[in-house]
matplotlib code that plots the C-alpha trace (Angstrom):
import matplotlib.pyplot as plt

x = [-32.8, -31.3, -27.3, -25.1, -21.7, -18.8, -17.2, -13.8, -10.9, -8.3, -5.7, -7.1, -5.6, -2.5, -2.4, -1.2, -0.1, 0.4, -1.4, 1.9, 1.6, 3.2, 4.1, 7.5, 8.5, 10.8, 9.3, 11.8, 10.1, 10.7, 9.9, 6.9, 7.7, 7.3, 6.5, 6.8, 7.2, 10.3, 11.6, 11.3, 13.5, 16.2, 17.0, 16.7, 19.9, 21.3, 21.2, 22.4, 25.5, 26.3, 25.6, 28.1, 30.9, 30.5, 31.0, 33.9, 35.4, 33.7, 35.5, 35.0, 33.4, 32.1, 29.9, 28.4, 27.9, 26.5, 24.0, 23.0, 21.7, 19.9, 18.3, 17.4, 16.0, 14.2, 12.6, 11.0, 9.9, 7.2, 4.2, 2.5, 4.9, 3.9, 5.7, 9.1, 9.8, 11.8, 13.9, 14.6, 15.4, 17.7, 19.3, 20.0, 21.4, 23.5, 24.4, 25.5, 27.4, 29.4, 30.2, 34.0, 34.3, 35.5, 34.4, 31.6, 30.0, 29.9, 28.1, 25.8, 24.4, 23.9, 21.9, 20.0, 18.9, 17.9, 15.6, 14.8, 13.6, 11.9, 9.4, 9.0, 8.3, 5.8, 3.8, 4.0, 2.9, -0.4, -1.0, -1.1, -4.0, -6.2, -8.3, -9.4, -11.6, -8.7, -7.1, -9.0, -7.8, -4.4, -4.7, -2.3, 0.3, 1.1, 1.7, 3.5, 5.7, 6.2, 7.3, 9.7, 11.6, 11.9, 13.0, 15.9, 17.1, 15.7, 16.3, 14.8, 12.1, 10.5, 9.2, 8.5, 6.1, 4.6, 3.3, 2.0, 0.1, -1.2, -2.4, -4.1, -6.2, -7.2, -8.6, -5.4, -4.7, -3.1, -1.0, -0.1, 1.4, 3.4, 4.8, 5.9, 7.1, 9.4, 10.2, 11.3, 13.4, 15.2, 16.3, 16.9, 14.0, 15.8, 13.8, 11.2, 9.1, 8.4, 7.6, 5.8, 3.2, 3.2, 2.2, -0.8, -1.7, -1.7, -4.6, -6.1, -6.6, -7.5, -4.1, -4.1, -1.4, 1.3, 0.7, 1.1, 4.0, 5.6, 4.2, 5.8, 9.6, 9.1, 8.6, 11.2, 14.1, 12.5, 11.5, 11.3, 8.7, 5.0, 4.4, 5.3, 3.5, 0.3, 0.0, 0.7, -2.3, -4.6, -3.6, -3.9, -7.5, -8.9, -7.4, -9.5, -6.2, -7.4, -5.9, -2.4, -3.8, -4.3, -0.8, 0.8, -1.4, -1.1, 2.6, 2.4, -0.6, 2.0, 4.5, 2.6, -0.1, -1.1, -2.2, -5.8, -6.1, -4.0, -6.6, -9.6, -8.5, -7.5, -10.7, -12.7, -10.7, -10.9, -14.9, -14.4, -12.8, -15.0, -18.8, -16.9, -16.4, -19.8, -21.8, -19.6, -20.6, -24.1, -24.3, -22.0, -22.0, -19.2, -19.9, -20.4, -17.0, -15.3, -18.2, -17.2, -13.6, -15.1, -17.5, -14.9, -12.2, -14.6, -16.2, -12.6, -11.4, -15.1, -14.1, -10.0, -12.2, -14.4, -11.6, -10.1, -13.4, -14.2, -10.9, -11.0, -14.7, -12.5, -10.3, -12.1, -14.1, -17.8, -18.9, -21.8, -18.6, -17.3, -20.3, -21.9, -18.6, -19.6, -23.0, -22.9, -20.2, -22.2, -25.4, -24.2, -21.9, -25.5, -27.0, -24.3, -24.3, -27.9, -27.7, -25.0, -27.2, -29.7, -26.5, -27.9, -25.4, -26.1, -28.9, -26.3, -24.1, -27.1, -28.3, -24.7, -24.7, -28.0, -26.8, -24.0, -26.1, -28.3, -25.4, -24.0, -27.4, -27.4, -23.9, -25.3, -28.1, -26.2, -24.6, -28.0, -29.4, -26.3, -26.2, -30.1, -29.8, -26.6, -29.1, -32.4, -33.6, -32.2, -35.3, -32.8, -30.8, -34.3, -35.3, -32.7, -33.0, -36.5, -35.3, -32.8, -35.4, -37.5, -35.0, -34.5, -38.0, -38.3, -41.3, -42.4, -40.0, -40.2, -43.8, -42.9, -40.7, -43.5, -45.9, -43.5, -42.6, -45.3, -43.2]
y = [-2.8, 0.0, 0.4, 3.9, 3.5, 4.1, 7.0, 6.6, 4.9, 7.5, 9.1, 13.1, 15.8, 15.3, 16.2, 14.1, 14.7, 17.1, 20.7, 22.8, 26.2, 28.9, 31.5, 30.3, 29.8, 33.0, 34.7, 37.3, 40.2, 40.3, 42.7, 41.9, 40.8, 42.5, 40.6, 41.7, 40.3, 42.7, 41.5, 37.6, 38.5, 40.5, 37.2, 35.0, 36.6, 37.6, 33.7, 33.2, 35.5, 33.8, 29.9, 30.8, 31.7, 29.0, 26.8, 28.5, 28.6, 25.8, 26.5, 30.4, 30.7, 34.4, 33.6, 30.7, 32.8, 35.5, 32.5, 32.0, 35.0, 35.8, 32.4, 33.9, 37.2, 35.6, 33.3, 36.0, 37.9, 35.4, 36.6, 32.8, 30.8, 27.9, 29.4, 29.5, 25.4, 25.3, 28.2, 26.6, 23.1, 25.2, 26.8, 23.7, 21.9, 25.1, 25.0, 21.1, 21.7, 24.1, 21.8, 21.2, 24.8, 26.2, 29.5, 29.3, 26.2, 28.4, 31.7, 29.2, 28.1, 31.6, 31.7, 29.0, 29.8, 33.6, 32.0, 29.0, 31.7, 33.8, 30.9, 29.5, 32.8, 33.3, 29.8, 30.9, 34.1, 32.4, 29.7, 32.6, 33.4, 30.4, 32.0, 34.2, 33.7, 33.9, 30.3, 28.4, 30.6, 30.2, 26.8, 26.2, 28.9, 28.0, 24.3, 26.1, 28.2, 24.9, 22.9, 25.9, 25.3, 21.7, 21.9, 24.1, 22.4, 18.9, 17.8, 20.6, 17.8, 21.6, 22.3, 18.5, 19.2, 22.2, 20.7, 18.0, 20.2, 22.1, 19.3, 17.7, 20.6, 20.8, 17.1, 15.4, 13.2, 10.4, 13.0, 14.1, 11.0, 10.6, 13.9, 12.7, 9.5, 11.1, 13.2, 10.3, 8.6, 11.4, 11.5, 7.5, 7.1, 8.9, 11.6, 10.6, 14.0, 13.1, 8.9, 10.7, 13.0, 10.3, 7.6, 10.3, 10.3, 6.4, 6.4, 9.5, 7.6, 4.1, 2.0, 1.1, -0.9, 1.3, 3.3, 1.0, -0.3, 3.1, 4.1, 0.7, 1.5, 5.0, 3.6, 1.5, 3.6, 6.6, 4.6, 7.3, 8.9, 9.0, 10.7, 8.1, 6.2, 7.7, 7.7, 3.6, 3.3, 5.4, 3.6, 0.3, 1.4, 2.6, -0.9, -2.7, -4.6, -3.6, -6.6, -5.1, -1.4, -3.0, -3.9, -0.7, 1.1, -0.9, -0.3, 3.3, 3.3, 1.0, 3.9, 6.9, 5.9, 9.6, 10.2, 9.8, 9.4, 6.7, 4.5, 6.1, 4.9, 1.5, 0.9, 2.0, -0.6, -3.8, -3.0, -2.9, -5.9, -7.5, -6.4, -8.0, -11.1, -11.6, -10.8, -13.5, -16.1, -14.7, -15.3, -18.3, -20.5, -23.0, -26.2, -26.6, -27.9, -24.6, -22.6, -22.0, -21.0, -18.5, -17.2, -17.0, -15.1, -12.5, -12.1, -11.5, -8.6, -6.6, -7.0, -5.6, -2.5, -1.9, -2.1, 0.4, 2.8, 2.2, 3.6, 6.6, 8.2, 9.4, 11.2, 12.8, 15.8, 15.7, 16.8, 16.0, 13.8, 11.9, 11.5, 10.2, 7.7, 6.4, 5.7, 4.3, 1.6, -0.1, 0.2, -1.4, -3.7, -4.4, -5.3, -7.4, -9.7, -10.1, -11.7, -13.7, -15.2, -16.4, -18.7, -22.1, -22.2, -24.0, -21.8, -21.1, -19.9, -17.8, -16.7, -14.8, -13.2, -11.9, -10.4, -9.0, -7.5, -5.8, -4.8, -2.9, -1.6, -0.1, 1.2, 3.1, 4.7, 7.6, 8.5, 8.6, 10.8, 13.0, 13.7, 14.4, 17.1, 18.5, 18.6, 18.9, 20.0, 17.0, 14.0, 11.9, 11.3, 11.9, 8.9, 6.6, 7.1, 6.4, 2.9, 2.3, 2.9, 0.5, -2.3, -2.0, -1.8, 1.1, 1.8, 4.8, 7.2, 6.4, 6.8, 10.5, 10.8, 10.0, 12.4, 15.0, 14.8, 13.1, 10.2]
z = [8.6, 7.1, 7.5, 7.2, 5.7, 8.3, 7.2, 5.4, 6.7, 4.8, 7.1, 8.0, 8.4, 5.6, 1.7, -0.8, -4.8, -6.7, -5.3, -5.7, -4.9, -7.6, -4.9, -4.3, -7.8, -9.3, -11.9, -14.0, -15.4, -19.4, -22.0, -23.7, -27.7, -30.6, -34.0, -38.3, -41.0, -41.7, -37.9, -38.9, -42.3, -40.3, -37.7, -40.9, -42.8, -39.5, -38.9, -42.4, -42.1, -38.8, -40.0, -43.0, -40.5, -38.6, -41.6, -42.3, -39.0, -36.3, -33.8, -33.8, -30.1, -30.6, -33.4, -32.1, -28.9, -31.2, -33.2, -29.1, -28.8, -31.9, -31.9, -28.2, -29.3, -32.1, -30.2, -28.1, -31.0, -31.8, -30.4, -30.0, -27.6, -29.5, -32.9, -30.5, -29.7, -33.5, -32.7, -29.3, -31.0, -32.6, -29.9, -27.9, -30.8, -31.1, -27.2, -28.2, -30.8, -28.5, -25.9, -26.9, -26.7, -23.0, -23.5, -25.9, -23.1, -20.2, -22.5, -24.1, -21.0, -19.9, -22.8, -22.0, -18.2, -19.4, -22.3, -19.7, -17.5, -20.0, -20.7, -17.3, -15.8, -18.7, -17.6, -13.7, -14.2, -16.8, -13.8, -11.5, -13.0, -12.2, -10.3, -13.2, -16.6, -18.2, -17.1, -19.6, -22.3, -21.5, -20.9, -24.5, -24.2, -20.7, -21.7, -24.9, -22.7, -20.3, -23.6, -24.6, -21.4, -21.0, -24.6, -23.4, -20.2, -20.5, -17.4, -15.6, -13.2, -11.8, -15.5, -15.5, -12.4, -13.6, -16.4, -15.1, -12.3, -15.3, -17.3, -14.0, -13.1, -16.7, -16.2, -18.4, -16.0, -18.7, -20.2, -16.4, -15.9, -18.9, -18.1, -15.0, -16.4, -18.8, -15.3, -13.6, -16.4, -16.3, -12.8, -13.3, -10.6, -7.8, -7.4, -4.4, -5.2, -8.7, -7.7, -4.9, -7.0, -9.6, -7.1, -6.6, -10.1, -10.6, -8.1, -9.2, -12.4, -10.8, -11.6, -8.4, -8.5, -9.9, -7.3, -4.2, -6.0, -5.7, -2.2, -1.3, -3.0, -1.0, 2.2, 1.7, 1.1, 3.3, 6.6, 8.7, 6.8, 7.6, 4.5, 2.4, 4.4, 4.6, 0.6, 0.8, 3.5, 1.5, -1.6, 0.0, 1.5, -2.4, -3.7, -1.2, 0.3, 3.8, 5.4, 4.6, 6.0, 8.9, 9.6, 8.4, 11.2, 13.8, 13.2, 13.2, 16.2, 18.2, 17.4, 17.9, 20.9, 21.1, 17.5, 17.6, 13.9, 13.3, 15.8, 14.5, 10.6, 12.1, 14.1, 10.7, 8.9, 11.2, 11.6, 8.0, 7.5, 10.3, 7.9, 5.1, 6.6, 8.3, 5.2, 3.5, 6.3, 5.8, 2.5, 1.7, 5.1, 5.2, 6.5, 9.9, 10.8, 9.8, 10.9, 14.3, 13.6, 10.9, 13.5, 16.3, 14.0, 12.6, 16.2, 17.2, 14.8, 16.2, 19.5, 18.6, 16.8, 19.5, 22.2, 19.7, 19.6, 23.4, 24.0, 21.6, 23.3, 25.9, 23.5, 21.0, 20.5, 21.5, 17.9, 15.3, 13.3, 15.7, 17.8, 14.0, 13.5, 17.2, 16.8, 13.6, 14.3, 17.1, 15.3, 12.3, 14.4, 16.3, 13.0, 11.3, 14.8, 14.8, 10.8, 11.6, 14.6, 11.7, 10.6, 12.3, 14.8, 18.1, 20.3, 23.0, 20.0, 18.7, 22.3, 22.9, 19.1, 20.0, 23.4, 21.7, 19.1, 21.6, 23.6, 20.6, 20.1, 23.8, 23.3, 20.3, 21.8, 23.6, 20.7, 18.8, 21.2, 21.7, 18.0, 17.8, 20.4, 18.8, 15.3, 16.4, 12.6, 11.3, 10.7, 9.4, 12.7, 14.7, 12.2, 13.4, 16.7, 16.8, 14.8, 17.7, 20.3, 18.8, 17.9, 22.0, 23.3, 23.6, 22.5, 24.4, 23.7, 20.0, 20.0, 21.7, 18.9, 16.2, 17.9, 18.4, 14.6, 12.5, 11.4]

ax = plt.figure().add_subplot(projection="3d")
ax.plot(x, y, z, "-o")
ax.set_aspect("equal")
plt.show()
């Protein structure tokens, strides 16, 4: 017999991680750079002149707002973004160094946010350009320009996220995360849009753990969010720990009785959880004393899925997906009660698998032949259909079907 995986489980309709978009990020306009030799001289004695003063007199707040700005203008004179992170290192210390200083503080930081902006407008307006041949090339200078400004204002989580975003499209995914790790020391783990897009990232990368384990702090301290919640389902539902889906959505289908989606993604995952457990009595039979109760409890969670489905074909679209979902859950449900009938139980035990299985089996056929007129050109659903005809006896219209299409 040949069996059609259900579709997936994963909540629709909702997007998770880390697919910002750059449209509402500010971009200032700057002047484009100029670079010399001669230029590269001129800020070196400039700097030179001004270090000397400083020396002379530290607590002289004009010159170390004048330093600032030269380290500022110098910076922006290097044509390759990449050439700028020293002169930056330099600036912050500078900005550091000026923090006992009233007047000096609040100028420095002005400083900073205009030379901030200057290379975080530069990687926006590069990422802009995604779309374009172009990306690829500026794949570097756009994590170069992202450096520059977390090397300015360190604790700056947006530049954080950028970077990350950048390095995840580009396929970095390790060095995504550790972006985002940094990220979130900084913030001291209170930040539940970094946890949230690094969550994402642990199962993008297939730590599956790390990223329940933040879904689960999330949904903890935000309750009231579905979002967070969502993102621990679908987590949950990649790790294979479908048992603890299951209660997460029948909480939220208890909540929300008029979300379709909730019951469709819980009826997916008990039949789930229902196959799993009858090809493990099919393959590993306990002994007969524990038999029963085996059979009993996994006959039980088909039934909760079926009430579930049975309850859903009133609700839901008449379309080629759901009409698919349909059919295939109570042909394979069908095919999973008829093995489990071959498990040497009593005969009035294996009598009522086998009328279950060929109820399922009729409760299939509509859908079959719903979803073969929706799709007459496709031989693969005309295929199955003919199968489920003759798996019910059917054997005259599948022979019209083999006629009509040279199976």
């Amino acid at each position: 017999m040949k069996y059609f995986k259900t579709r997936t489980a994963f909540l629709t309709g909702i997007a998770f991680g880390i697919f910002f978009t750059l449209s509402c990020a500010t971009v200032d306009k700057t002047e484009a750079p100029t670079e010399s030799g001669s230029v590269s001289n001129s800020f070196d004695e400039r700097l030179s002149y001004l270090n000397q003063r400083i020396r002379s007199n530290p607590r002289n707040e004009e010159v170390r707002i004048q330093k600032a700005e030269v380290l500022y203008e110098y910076a922006i004179s290097r044509l390759n973004p990449e050439e700028r992170k020293p002169i930056y290192q330099n600036l912050r210390i500078a900005a550091n160094d000026s923090q006992t200083l009233p007047n000096a503080r609040i100028k420095m930081d002005d400083v900073l946010k205009k030379a901030w902006n200057t290379e975080q407008g530069s990687g926006i307006r590069l990422l802009q350009e995604d779309r374009s041949e172009t990306y690829d090339t500026h794949f570097n200078h756009i994590i170069a320009h992202l450096d520059n400004a977390i090397t300015i204002i360190p604790d700056s989580l947006v530049t954080y996220s950028l970077k990350s975003t950048t390095l995840y499209r580009r396929g970095h995914i390790i060095d995504a995360i550790g972006t985002l790790v940094t990220a979130n020391q900084i913030s001291s783990g209170t930040n539940a849009g970094i946890r949230e897009k690094l969550a994402f990232l642990y199962s993008e990368s297939g730590d599956h753990n790390e990223a329940i384990s933040l879904y689960s702090e999330l949904t903890q301290e935000y309750p009231s969010s579905d979002y967070y919640r969502y993102g621990l389902i679908n987590a949950l539902i990649i790790n294979k720990q479908h048992d603890d889906a299951v209660v997460i959505l029948k909480d939220l289908a208890g909540q929300y009785p008029a979300r379709v989606n909730y019951r469709e993604s819980l009826g997916t995952e008990l039949f789930y959880i229902f196959s799993n457990k009858a090809d493990l009595l099919s393959g590993n039979p306990p002994a007969a004393s524990a038999l029963q109760n085996d059979l009993n409890e996994t006959l039980r969670i088909l039934e909760e899925a079926r009430t579930i489905f049975d309850e859903l074909n009133s609700q839901i679209p008449s379309n080629e997906e759901n009409t698919f979902r349909m059919g295939t859950f109570y042909m394979n449900a069908s095919h999973k009660l008829h093995e489990l009938s071959k498990l040497g139980v009593e005969e009035e035990v294996q009598d009522e698998l086998l009328k279950k299985s060929n109820e399922y089996m009729e409760a299939a056929l509509p859908y079959w032949e719903r979803i073969a007129e929706i799709t007459t050109d496709n031989m693969e659903y005309l295929n199955i259909l003919r199968n489920v005809y003759l798996e019910l006896g059917m054997n005259e219209e599948a022979d019209s079907i083999e006629r009509t299409f040279n199976f």
